[in-house]
C-alpha positions in Angstrom: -12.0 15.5 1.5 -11.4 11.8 0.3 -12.9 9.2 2.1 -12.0 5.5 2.9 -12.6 3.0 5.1 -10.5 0.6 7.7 -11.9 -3.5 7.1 -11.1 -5.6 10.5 -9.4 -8.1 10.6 -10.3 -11.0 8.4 -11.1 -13.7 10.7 -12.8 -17.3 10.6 -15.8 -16.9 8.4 -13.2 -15.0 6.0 -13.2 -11.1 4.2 -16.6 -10.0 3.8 -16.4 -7.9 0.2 -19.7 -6.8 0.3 -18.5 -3.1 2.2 -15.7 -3.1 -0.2 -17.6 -3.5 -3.0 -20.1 -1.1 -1.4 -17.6 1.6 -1.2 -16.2 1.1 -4.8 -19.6 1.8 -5.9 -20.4 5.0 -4.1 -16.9 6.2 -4.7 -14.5 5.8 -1.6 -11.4 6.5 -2.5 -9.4 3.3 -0.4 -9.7 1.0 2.0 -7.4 0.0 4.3 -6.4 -3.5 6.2 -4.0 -3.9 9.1 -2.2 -6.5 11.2 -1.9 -7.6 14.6 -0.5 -10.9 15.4 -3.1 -13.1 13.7 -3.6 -12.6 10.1 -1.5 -10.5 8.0 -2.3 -7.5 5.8 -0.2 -8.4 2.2 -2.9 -11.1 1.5 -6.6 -9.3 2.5 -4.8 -6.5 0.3 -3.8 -8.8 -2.4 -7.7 -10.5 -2.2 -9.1 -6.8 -2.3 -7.0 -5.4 -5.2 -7.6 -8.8 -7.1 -12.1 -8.7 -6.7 -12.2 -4.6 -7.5 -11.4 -2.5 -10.2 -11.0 1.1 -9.2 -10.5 1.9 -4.9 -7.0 1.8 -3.7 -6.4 -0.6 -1.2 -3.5 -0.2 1.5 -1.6 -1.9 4.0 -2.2 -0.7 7.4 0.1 -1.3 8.6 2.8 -4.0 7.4 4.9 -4.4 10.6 8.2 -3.5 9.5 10.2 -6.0 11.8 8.0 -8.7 10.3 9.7 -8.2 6.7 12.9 -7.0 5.7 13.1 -3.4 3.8 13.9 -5.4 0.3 10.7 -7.9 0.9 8.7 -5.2 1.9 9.9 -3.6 -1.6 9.2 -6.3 -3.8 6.1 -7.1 -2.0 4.7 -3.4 -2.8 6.2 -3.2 -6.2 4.6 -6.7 -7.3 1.2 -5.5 -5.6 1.8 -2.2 -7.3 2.3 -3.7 -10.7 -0.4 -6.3 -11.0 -3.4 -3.9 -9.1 -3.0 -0.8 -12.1 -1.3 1.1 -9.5 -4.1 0.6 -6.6 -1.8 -0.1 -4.0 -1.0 2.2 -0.7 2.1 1.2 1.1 1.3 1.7 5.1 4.3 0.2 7.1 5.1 1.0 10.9 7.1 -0.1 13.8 3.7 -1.0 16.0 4.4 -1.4 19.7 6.6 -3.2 21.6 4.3 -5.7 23.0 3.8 -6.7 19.4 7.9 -6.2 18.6 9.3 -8.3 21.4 6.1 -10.1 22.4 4.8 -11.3 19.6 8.2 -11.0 16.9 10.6 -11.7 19.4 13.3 -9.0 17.9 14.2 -5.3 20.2 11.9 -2.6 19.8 14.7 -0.4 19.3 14.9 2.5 18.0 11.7 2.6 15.8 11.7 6.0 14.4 15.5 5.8 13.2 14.5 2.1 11.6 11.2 3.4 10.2 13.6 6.2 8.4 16.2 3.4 7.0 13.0 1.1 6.0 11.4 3.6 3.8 14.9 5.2 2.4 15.8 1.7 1.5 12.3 0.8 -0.4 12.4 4.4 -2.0 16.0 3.5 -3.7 14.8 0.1 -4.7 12.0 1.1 -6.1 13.7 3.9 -7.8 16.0 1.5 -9.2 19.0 4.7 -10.1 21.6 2.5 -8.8 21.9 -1.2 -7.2 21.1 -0.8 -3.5 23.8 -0.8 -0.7 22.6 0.6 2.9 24.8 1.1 5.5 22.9 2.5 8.5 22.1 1.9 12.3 19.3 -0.9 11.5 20.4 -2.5 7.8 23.5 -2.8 6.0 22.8 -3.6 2.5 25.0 -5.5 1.2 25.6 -7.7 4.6 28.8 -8.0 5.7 28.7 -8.5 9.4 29.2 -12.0 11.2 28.9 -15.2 9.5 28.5 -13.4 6.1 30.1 -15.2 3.5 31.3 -12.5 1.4 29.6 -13.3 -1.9 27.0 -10.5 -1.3 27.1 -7.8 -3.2 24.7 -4.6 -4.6 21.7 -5.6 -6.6 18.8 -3.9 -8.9 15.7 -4.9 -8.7 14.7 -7.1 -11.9 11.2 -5.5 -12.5 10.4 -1.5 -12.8 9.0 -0.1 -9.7 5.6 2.0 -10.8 5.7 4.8 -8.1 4.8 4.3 -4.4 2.6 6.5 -1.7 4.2 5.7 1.4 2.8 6.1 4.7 3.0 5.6 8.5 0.8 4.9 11.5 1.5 7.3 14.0 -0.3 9.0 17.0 3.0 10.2 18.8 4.4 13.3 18.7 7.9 11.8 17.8 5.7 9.1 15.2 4.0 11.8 13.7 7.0 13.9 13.1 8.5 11.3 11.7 5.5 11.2 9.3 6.1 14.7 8.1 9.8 14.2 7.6 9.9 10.8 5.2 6.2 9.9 4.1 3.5 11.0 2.0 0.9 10.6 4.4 0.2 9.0 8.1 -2.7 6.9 9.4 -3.6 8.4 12.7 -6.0 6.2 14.9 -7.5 8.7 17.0 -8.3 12.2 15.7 -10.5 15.4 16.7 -11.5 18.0 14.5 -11.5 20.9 17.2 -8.0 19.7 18.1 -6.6 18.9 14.9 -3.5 20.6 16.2 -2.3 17.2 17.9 -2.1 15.5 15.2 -0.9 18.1 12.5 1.4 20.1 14.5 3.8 17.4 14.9 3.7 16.5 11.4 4.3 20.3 10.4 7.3 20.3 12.8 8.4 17.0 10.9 8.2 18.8 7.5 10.5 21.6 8.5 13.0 19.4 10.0 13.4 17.4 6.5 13.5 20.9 5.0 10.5 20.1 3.0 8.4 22.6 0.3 5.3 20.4 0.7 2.9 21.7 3.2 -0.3 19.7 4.4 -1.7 20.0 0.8 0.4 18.0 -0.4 0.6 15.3 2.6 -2.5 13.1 3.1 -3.8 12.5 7.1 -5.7 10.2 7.2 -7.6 9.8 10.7 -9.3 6.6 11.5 -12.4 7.6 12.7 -15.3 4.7 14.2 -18.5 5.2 13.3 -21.9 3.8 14.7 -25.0 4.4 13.1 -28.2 4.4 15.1 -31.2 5.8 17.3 -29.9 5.3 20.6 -26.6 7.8 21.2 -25.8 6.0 24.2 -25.9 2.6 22.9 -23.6 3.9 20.1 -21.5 4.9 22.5 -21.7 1.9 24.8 -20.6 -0.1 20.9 -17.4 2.0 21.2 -16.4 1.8 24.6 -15.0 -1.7 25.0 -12.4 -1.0 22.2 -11.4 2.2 23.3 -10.8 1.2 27.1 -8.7 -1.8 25.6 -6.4 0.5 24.0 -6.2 3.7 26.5 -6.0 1.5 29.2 -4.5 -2.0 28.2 -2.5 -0.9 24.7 1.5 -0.8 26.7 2.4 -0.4 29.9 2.1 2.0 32.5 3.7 5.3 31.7 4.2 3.8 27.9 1.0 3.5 26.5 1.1 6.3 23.2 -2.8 6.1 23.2 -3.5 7.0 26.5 -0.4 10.1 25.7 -2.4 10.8 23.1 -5.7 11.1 24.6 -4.2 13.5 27.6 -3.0 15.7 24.7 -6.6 16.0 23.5 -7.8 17.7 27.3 -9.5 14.5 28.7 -6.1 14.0 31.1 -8.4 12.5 34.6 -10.1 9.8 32.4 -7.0 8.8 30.8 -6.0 7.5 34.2 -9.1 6.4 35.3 -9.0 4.3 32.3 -5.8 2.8 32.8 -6.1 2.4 36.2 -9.3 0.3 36.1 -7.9 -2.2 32.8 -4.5 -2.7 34.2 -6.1 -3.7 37.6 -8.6 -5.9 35.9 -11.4 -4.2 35.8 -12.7 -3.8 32.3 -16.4 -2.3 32.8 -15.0 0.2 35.0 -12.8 1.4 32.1 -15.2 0.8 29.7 -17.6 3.0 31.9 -14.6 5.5 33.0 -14.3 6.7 28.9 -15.9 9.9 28.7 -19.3 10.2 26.6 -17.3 13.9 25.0 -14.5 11.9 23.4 -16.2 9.2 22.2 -18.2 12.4 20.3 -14.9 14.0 19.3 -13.6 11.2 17.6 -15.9 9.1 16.8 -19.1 9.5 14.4 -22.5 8.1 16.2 -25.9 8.6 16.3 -28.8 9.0 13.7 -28.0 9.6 10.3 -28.8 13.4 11.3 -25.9 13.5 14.2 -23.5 12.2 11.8 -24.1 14.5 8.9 -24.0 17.6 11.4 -20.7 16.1 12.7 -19.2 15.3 9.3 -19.5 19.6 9.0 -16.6 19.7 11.2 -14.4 17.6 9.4 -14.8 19.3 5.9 -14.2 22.6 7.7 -10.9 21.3 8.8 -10.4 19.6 4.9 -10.5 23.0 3.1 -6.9 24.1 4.7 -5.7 20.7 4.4 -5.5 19.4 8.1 -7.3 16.1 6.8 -7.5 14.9 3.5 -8.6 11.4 3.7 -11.7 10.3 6.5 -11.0 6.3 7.1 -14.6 5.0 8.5 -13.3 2.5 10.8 -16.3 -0.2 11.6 -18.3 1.0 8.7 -20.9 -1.5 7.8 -23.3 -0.7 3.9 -25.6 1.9 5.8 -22.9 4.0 7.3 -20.7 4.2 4.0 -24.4 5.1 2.5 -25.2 8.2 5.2 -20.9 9.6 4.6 -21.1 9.5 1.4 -24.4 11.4 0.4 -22.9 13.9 3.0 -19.9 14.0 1.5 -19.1 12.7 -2.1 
């Protein structure tokens, strides 16, 4: 089992290296930096790759109705090229309060567009031919209303070096999708006992493509929150907040893939107990309403004693390949310390 970690979101006071440097040092394998609708990933990834010499670094996830297929491309081809081939390509649909809200385009059909996206950066990259598209989402060369006729195929000018794609998905359709077109997914919620909600779907994707690879050759990659300390319940309280803003708050009612996802694991009454008390306001009560058992199962917390007992269940699961890459999401020096003399 690989480990990595998830940075936040650069903010104000900037990227902090010192965890990233931290993790080079003791041998993580990646780390990882996402989006929202503040700042973007392609330039904490670009900062990352540019102050280290040997950790992958990954975008996760570039929104893909922020950036065309072809920008997307020359984006991870150019990061790809200058890095020594350190960089992971994580793109996504995200949700649609991000999509319409935030983007202003349909949210659509994002499984069918996250299957054109990925086709269309795998032929540039390829470079076998000069790329035309014609699909639901993209038609490459555009031809449609107020084109003016002069477009026509191109090559990319520059050799793409080759590309791990994948996908942020925690839905059975999303992770399907995973299993069908990419080389790995970026779950944010996983739980070693019940691995089976997360790989199942992905299996299922696999033999719809008519794929030979299996799991071991596929890399899931759970984000898992960790919180070193003496006091379990004030670990626990750290987490709350966070998790009752995306079970409860993450989508609307009856479309919320978080709080799906979270009924799948068993814990089915305090998913809407959760989502009850946010969406009427009342954030302690959800806060208070997440359940101490799945904060455990998805989460590492506790002394440095807790964790390494807990990390046992994940390598058991890493030996048939259900995860091959743990992503220590909210990982400061000490916890990157206590995973890796467990682990590495």
């Amino acid at each position: 089992m690989k480990l990595g970690m998830v940075l936040r979101f650069p903010g104000e006071a900037g990227l902090d290296m010192t965890p990233v440097l931290e993790a080079e040092r003791l041998g993580y394998s990646e780390v990882w930096v996402g989006e929202a609708y503040g700042s973007d990933a392609v330039s904490p990834t670009a900062w990352m790759l540019a102050r280290t010499t040997t950790i992958k670094v990954g975008t996760g996830i570039m929104q893909i109705p922020a950036r065309t297929p072809a920008c997307a491309a020359m984006t991870a081809m150019t990061l790809q090229s200058l890095s020594g081939d350190r960089f992971l390509c994580g793109v996504g649909p995200s949700g649609p309060q991000v999509i319409e809200g935030w983007h202003g385009v349909p949210f659509g059909k994002p499984h069918a567009r996250t299957r054109e996206y990925i086709s269309i950066i795998r032929k540039i990259v390829a470079r076998e031919a000069p790329l035309e598209h014609q699909g639901e989402h993209y038609q490459i060369p555009y031809a449609g209303p107020g084109a003016t006729g002069l477009g026509k195929p191109l090559k990319s000018i520059i050799h793409g070096k080759p590309i791990k794609f994948y996908t942020a998905a925690i839905s059975p359709a999303g992770l399907r999708t995973a299993g069908e077109i990419a080389d790995g997914v970026l779950p944010i919620y996983m739980s070693p006992e019940k691995a089976e909600a997360v790989t199942a779907p992905v299996l299922e994707g696999m033999a719809k493509a008519g794929h030979t690879k299996t799991l071991a050759d596929f890399d899931l990659a759970p984000y898992v929150r960790i919180r070193v300390g003496d006091d379990v319940a004030a670990c626990r309280d750290a987490l709350r907040p966070e998790l009752a803003l995306y079970i409860g708050g993450m989508g609307a009612r009856g479309r919320n893939f978080y709080n799906d996802f979270v009924k799948r694991l068993g814990y089915e009454a305090a998913a809407v107990a959760i989502q009850d008390h946010f969406l009427a306001g009342r954030r302690k009560d959800a806060e208070a309403a997440v359940p101490d058992a799945l904060i455990d199962d998805i989460s590492l917390i506790g002394p440095k004693e807790r964790i390494r007992d807990r990390l046992q269940a994940w390598q058991a699961i890493a030996k048939d390949h259900r995860v091959g890459t743990l992503l220590l999401a909210g990982a400061n020096v000490e916890a990157l310390r206590v995973v890796a003399e467990a682990v590495l």
